[in-house]
SENUVEX-728436 format. One record per residue (C-alpha): residue in one letter; x, y, z. Coordinates in Angstrom, 1 decimal, padded with zeros to 4 digits. Example, Ala and Ser with C-alpha at 12.3 -4.5 7.8 and 13.67 -1.06 7.14 Angstrom:
2
<site residuo="A" u="012.3" v="-004.5" w="007.8"/>
<site residuo="S" u="013.7" v="-001.1" w="007.1"/>
END
This chain:
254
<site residuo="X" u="-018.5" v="066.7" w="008.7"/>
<site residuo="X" u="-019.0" v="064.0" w="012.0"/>
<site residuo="X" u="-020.5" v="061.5" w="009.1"/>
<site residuo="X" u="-017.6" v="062.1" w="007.0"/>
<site residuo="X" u="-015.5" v="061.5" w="009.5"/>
<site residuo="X" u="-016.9" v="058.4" w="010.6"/>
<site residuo="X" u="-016.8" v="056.9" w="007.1"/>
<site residuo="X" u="-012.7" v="058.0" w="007.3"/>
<site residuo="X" u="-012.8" v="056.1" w="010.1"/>
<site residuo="X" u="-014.7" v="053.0" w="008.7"/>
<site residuo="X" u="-012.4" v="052.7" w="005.8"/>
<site residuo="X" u="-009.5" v="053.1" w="007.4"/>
<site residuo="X" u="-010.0" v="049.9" w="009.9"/>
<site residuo="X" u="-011.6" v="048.3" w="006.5"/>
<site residuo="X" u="-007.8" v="048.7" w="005.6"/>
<site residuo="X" u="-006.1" v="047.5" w="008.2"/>
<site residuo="X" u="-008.3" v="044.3" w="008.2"/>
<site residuo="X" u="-007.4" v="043.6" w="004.9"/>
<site residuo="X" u="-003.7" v="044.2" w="005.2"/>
<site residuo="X" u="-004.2" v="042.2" w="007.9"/>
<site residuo="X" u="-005.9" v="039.1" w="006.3"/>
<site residuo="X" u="-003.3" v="039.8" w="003.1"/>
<site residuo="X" u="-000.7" v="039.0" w="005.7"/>
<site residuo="X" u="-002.5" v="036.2" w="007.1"/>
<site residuo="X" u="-003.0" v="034.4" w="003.7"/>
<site residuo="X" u="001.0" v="035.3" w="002.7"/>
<site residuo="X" u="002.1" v="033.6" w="005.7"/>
<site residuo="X" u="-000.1" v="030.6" w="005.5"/>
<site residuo="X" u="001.0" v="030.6" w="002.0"/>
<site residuo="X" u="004.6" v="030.4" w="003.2"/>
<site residuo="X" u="004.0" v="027.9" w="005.8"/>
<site residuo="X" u="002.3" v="025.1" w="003.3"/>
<site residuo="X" u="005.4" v="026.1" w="000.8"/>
<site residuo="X" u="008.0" v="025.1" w="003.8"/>
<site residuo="X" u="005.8" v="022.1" w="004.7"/>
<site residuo="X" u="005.9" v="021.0" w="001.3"/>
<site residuo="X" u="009.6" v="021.2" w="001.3"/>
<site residuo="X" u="010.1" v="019.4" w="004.2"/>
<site residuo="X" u="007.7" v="017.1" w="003.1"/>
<site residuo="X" u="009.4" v="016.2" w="-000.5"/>
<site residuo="X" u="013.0" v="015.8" w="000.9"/>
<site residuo="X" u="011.6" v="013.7" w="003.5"/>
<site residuo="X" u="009.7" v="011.3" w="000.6"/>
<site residuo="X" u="013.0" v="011.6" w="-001.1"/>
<site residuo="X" u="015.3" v="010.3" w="001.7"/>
<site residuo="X" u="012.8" v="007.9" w="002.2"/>
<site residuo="X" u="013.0" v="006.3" w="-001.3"/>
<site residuo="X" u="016.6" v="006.3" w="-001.1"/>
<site residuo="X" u="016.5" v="004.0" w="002.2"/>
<site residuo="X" u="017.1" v="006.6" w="004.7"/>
<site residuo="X" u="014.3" v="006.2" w="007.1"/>
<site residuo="X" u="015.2" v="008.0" w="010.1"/>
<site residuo="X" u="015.9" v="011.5" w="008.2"/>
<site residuo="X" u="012.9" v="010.9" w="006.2"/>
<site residuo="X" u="010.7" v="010.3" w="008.9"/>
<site residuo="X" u="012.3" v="013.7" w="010.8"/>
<site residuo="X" u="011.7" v="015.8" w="008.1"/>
<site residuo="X" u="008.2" v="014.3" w="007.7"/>
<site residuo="X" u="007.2" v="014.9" w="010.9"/>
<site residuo="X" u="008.8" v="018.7" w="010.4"/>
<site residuo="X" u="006.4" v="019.3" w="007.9"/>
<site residuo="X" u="003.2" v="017.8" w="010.1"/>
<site residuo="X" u="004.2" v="020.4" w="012.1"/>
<site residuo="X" u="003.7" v="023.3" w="009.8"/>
<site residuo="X" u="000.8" v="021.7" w="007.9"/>
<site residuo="X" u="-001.2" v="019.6" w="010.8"/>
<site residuo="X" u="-004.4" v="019.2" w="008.7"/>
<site residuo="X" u="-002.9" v="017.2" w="005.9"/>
<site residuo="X" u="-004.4" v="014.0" w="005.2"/>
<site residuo="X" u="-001.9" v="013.0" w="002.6"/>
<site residuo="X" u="000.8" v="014.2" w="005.0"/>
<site residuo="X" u="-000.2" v="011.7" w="007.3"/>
<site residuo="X" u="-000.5" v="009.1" w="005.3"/>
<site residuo="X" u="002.8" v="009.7" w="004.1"/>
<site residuo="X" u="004.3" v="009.7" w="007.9"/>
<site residuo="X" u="002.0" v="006.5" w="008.7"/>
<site residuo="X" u="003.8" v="004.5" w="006.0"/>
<site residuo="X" u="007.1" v="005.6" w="006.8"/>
<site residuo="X" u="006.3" v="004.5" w="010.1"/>
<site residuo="X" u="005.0" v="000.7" w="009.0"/>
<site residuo="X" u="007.9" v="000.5" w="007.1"/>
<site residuo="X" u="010.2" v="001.3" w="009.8"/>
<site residuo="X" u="008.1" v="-001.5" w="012.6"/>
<site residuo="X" u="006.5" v="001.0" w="014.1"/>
<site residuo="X" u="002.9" v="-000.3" w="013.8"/>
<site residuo="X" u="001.2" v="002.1" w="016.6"/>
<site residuo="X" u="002.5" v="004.6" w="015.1"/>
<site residuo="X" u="001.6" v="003.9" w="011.9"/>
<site residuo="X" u="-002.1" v="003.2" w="013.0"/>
<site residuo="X" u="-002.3" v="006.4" w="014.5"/>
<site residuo="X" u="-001.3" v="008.4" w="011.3"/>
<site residuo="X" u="-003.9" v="006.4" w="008.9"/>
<site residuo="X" u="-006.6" v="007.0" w="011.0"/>
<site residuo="X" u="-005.6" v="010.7" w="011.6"/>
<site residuo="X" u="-005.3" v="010.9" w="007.8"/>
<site residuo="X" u="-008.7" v="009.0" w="007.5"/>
<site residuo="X" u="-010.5" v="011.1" w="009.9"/>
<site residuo="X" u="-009.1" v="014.6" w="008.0"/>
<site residuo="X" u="-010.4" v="012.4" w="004.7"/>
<site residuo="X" u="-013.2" v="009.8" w="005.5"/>
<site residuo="X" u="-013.5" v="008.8" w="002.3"/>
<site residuo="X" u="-009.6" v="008.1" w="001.6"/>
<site residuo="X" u="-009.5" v="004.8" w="000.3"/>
<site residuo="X" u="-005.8" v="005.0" w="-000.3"/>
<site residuo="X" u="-005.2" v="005.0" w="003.4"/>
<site residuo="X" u="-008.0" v="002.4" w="004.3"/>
<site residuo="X" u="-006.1" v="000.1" w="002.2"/>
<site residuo="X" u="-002.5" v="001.0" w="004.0"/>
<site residuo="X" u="-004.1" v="000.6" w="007.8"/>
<site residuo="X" u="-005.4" v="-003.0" w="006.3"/>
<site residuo="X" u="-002.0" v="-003.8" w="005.8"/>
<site residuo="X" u="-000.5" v="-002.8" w="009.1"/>
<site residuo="X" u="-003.8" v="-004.6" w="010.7"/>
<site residuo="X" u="-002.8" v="-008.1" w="008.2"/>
<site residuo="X" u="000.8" v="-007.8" w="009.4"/>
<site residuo="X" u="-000.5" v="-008.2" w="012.8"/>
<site residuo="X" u="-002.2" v="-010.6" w="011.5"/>
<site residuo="X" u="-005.5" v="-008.9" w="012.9"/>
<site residuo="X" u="-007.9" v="-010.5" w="010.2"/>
<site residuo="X" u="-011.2" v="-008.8" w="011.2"/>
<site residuo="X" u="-009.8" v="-005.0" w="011.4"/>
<site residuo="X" u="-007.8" v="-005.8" w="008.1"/>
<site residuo="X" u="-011.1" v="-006.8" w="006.3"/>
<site residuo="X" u="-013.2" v="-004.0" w="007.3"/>
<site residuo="X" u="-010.9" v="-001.4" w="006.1"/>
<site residuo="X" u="-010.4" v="-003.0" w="002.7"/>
<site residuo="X" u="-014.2" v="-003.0" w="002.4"/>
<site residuo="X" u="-014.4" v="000.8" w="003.0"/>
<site residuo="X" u="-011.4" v="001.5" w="000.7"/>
<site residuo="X" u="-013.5" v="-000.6" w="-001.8"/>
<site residuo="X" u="-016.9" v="001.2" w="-001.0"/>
<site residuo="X" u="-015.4" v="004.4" w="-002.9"/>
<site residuo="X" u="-016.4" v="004.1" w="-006.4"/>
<site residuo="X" u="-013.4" v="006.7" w="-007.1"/>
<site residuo="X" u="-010.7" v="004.5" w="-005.8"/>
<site residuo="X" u="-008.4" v="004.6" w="-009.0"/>
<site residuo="X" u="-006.4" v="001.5" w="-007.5"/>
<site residuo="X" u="-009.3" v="-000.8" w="-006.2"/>
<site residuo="X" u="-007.0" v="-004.1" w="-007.1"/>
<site residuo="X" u="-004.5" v="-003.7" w="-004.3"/>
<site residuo="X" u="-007.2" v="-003.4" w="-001.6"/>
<site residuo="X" u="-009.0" v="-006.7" w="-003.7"/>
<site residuo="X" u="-006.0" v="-008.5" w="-003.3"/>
<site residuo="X" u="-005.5" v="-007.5" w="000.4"/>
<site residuo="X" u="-008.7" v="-008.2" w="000.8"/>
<site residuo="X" u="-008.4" v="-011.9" w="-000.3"/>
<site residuo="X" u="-005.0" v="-012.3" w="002.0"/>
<site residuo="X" u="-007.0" v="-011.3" w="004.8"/>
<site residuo="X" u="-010.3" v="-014.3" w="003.5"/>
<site residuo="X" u="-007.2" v="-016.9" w="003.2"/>
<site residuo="X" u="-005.7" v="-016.3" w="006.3"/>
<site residuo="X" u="-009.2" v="-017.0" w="008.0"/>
<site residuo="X" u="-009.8" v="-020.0" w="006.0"/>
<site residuo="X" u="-012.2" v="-018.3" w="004.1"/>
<site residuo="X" u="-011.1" v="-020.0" w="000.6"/>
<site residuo="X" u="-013.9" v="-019.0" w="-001.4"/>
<site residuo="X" u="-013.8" v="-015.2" w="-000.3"/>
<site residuo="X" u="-010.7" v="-015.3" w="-001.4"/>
<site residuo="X" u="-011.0" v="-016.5" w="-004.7"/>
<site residuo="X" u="-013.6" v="-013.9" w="-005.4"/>
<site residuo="X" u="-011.1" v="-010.9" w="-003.9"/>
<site residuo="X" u="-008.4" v="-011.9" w="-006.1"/>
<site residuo="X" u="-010.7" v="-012.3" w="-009.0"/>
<site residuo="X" u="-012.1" v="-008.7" w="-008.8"/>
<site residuo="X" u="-008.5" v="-007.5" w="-008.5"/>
<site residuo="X" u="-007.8" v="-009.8" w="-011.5"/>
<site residuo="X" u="-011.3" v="-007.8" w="-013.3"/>
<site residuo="X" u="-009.9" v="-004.3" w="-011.8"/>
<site residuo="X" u="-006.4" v="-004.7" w="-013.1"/>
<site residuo="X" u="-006.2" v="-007.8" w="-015.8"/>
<site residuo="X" u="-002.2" v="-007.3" w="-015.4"/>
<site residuo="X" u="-002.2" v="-007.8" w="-011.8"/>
<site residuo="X" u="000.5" v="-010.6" w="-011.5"/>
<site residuo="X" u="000.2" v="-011.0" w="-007.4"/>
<site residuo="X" u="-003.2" v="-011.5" w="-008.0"/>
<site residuo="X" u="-002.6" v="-014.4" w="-010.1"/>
<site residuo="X" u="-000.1" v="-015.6" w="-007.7"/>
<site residuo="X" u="-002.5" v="-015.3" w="-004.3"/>
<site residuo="X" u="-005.0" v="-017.3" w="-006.8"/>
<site residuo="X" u="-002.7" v="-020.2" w="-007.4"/>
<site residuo="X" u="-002.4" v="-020.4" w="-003.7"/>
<site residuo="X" u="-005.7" v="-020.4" w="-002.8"/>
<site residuo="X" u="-006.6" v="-022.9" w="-005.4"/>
<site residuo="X" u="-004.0" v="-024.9" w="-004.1"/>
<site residuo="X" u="-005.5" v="-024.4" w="-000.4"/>
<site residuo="X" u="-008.7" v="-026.2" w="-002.3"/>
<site residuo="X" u="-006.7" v="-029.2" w="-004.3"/>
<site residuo="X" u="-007.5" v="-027.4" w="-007.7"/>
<site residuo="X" u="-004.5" v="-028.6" w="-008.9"/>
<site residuo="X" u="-005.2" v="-027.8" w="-012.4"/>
<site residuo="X" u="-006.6" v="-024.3" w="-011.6"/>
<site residuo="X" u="-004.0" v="-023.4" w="-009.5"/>
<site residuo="X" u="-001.1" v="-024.2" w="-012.2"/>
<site residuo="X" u="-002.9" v="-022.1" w="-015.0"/>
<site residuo="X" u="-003.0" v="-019.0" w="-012.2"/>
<site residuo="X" u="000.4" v="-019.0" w="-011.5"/>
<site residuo="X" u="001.3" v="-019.4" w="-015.3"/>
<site residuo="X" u="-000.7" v="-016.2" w="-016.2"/>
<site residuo="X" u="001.2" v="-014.9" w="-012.9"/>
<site residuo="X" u="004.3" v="-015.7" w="-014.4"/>
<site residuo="X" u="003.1" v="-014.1" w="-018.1"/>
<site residuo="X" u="002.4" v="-010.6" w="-016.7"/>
<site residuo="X" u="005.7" v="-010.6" w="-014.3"/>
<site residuo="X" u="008.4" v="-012.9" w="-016.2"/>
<site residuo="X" u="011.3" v="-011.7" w="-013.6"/>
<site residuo="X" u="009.3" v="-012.1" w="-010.0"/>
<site residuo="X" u="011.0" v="-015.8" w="-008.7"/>
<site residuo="X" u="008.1" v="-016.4" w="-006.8"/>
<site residuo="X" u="005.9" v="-018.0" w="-008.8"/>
<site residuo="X" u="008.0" v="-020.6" w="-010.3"/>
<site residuo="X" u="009.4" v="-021.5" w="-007.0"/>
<site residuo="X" u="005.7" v="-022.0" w="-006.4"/>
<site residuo="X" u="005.4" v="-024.1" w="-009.9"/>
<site residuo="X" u="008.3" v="-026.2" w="-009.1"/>
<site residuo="X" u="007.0" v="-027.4" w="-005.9"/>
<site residuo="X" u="003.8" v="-028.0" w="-007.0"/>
<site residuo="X" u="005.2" v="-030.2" w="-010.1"/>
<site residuo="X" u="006.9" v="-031.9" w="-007.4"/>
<site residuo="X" u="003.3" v="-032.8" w="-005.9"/>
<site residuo="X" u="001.9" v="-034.1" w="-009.1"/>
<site residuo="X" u="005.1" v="-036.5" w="-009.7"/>
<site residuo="X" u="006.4" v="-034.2" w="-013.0"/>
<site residuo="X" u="009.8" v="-033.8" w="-011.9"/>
<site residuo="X" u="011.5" v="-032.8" w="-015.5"/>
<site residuo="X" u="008.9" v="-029.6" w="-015.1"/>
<site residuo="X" u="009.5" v="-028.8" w="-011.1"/>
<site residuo="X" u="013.4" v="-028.7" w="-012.4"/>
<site residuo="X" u="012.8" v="-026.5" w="-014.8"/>
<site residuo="X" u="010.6" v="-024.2" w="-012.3"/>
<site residuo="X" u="013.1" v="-024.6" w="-009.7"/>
<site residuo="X" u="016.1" v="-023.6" w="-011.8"/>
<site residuo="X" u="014.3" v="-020.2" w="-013.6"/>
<site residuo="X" u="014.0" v="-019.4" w="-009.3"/>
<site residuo="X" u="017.7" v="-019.7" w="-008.6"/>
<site residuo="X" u="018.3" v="-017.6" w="-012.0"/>
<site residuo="X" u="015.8" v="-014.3" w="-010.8"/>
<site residuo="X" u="016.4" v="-014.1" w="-007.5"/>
<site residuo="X" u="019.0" v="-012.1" w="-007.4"/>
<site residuo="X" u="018.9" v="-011.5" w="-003.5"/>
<site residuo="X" u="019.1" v="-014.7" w="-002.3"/>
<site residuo="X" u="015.5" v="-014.4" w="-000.7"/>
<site residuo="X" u="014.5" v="-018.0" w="-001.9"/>
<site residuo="X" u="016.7" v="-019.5" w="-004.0"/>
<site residuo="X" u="017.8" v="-021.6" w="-000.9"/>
<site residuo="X" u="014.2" v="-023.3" w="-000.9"/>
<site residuo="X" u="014.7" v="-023.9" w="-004.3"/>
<site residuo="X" u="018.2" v="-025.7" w="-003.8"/>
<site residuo="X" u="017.2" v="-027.9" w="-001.2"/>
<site residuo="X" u="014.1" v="-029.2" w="-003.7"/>
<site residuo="X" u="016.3" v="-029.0" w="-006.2"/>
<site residuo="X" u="019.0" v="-031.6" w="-004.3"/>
<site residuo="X" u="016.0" v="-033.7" w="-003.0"/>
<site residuo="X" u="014.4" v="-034.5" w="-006.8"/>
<site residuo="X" u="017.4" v="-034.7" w="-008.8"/>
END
């Protein structure tokens, strides 16, 4: 009877503990489901322009989900994009340390680190982004990579970045484009043209490389071409962003 009793007894707190941990899961469950609310309107305010209520709700859902690497990569680019570059920093590595091997957010610190124009830090997270054989996007952090090289000087790095971005993602018009300055940097003249005419092939719309054309016609005394170049500039950029360049070159050759 006592040893029936006892295994009454056993059962019964068996029971309990497993309500118990049944509860436990539902509520986590319920928690990463409000997190992940928060965390989709905030991405969605944030692609409409509306940082400060994205950011809120982001930070909302790091509340109820702490752990999440993605999470904080999300928050840390929300917060580059708003100038908040400490902020940022902190988030990519938080998301990095939850995730060593995240190459996404290796590549995002790089660019907070190249916008303070902090070369060194910029190149060594590129490199570990680019040490993960499972980085499905290895061309941005290539071409990042090679900024970082060019803004150092370091021509030749460079060239070989943007080329294995170019290998990585044959399409890759700013690729192209951050070869034909580079090539430039070097007084490849010919070189340089052909990159930013395969740039121009694989992005027919983006004004930047025929501004970049046009004043490099201009250089090599082929002002019927740097016309051309300068005009197609003026036509695609709708904002305004360097059409003015182009008008002042424009006035000076014609």
């Amino acid at each position: 009877m006592g040893i029936s009793l006892r295994c009454l007894r056993v059962q019964l707190i068996l029971l309990l503990l497993a309500l118990v941990l049944v509860g436990c899961a539902e509520d986590k469950a319920l928690i990463k489901r409000q997190a992940q609310a928060k965390r989709d309107l905030g991405k969605s305010l944030l692609g409409d322009g509306n940082y400060a209520a994205g950011l809120n709700e982001l930070l909302e859902a790091a509340k109820l989900d702490p752990d999440n690497p993605d999470l904080h990569n999300e928050l840390a680019i929300a917060y580059r994009e708003m100038g908040m570059y400490n902020e940022a920093i902190t988030h990519f590595k938080r998301s990095i340390e939850l995730r060593p091997r995240f190459s996404e957010a290796h590549n995002n610190l790089g660019t907070v680190y190249l916008i303070r124009a902090d070369w060194n830090s910029a190149i060594d997270c590129f490199k570990k982004a680019l040490s993960n054989d499972l980085y499905a996007t290895p061309h941005f952090a290539s071409n990042n990579l090679g900024l970082a090289y060019y803004n150092k000087g370091q021509f030749k790095l460079a060239l070989e970045s943007y080329q294995k971005a170019i290998q990585a993602q044959p399409s890759f018009s700013r690729a192209y484009h951050n070869l034909g300055v580079t090539y430039e940097a070097l007084n490849e003249w010919d070189k340089a043209l052909e990159a930013y005419q395969e740039s121009i092939r694989h992005a027919p719309d983006d004004p930047r490389s025929y501004l970049r054309l046009g004043k490099l016609y201009i250089r090599l005394n082929k002002p019927s071409l740097a016309i051309k170049n300068l005009e197609e500039t003026i036509r695609l950029d709708e904002r305004d962003v360097i059409a003015p360049e182009a008008k002042r070159l424009l006035e000076r050759i014609k």
